[in-house]
C-alpha positions, 0 to 999 in steps of 0.5 A: 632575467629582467635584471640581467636584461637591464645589465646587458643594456647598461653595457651596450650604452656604455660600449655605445657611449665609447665608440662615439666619443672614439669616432668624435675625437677621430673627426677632431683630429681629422679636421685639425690635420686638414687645417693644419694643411690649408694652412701650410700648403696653401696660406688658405686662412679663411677655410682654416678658420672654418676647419678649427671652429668646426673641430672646437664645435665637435669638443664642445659637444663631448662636454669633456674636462680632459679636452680643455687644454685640445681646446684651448691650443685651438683658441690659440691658433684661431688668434693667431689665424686671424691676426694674419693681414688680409691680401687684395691680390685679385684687386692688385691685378686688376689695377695692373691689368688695366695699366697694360691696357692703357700702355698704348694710348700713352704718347712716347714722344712729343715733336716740339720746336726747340728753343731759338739758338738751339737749332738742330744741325743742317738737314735734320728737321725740329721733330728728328732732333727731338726723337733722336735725343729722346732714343738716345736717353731711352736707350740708356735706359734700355739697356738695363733690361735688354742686350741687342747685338747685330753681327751682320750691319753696324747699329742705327738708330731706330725709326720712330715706329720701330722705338715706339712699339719696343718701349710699350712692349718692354713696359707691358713686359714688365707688367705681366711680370708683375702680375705673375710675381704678385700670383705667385707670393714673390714679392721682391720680384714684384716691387722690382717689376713694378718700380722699373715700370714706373721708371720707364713712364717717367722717361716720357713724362716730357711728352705725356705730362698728364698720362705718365703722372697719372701711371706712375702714380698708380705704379708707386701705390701698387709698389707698395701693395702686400704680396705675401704674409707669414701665415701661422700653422695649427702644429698647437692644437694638432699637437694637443689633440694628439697627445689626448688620443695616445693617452687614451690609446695607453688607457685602453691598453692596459 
């Protein structure tokens, strides 16, 4: 009787050691899934790194030869994880954010006098000259971003004012664009956005010298910021994992 207790122990042990390494290898495959997932769905490096270490942690522990290939797909994968370029996109949004809270101290238009013999026609003072050649430029300019058409009174020209306040609204505009694209992974939209702002602020470098360098400066070191990168996925070691698990479905089958 004692013999045949030890059996019918031997048995459950053996029944006890399966079931784990079943439940083990399940895990496994559960966190190769949900990296594979951050990874595709999200670019959600750094919690896929977590993911893949944890799911090589777990085939450590079973301590099994047959896992080596599972295990070395998942050092692949973890290299090509790393490898990817780390993105600063609260940063760059910063950056932009504190540009648009500087559009309204920048100064549109300056009033200088204009060189002698060059003096503006009868009843137009120096400063009325100046503004209406700066319109004149600028709205060259605007009309790349904006068609405006008045059905009801022929065009005139704007009252300083009125062109003032549409200059920083366009310039803010093209910002906020910036930072949603930059949110959002579009690139191309984003370099557009940014270099058409810096467009704009060297129109009026005339008149702001120091303000318009500096933010233009700026814009051209943020147009060159990394939006978006290719991120790998784990298909590798997720692959792997599964071809063990049907081998040993197969197994137990027969």
């Amino acid at each position: 009787q004692l013999a045949r207790q030890r059996s019918q122990l031997e048995e459950f042990q053996q029944v006890s050691a399966g079931d784990r390494d079943s439940w083990l290898l399940a895990e496994t495959n559960y966190l190769l899934r949900l990296a594979n997932q951050r990874l595709v769905m999200t670019g959600d490096t750094a919690s896929a790194q977590a993911l893949l270490r944890s799911a090589d942690g777990v085939l450590r522990e079973l301590d099994d030869p047959s896992l080596h290939a599972v295990r070395e797909a998942i050092a692949e994968d973890l290299a090509a994880v790393r490898a990817v370029p780390k993105l600063d996109r609260q940063g760059a949004y910063l950056r932009l954010a504190a540009l648009i809270d500087r559009i309204d101290s920048l100064e549109v238009f300056d009033t200088p006098s204009l060189p002698a013999g060059d003096a503006p026609p009868k009843g137009e003072g120096d400063w009325q000259s100046r503004l209406r050649q700066g319109y004149e430029r600028a709205l060259a300019k605007l009309s790349d971003y904006v068609v405006v058409r008045r059905r009801d009174e022929p065009v005139e020209v704007l009252m300083d004012p009125q062109w003032e306040r549409l200059v920083r609204q366009n310039l803010r505009m093209l910002l906020e664009q910036a930072q949603v694209a930059l949110l959002s992974g579009n690139g191309r939209l984003y370099r557009e956005s940014v270099e058409r702002a810096a467009g704009w602020v060297r129109e009026f470098e005339a008149s702001d010298p120091d303000g318009a360098a500096a933010m233009v400066a700026e814009l051209e070191d943020l147009a060159g910021e990394r939006v978006s990168v290719d991120v790998p996925d784990a298909t590798g070691s997720l692959a792997a994992m599964q071809s063990v698990l049907a081998a040993r479905a197969g197994r137990s089958g027969d």
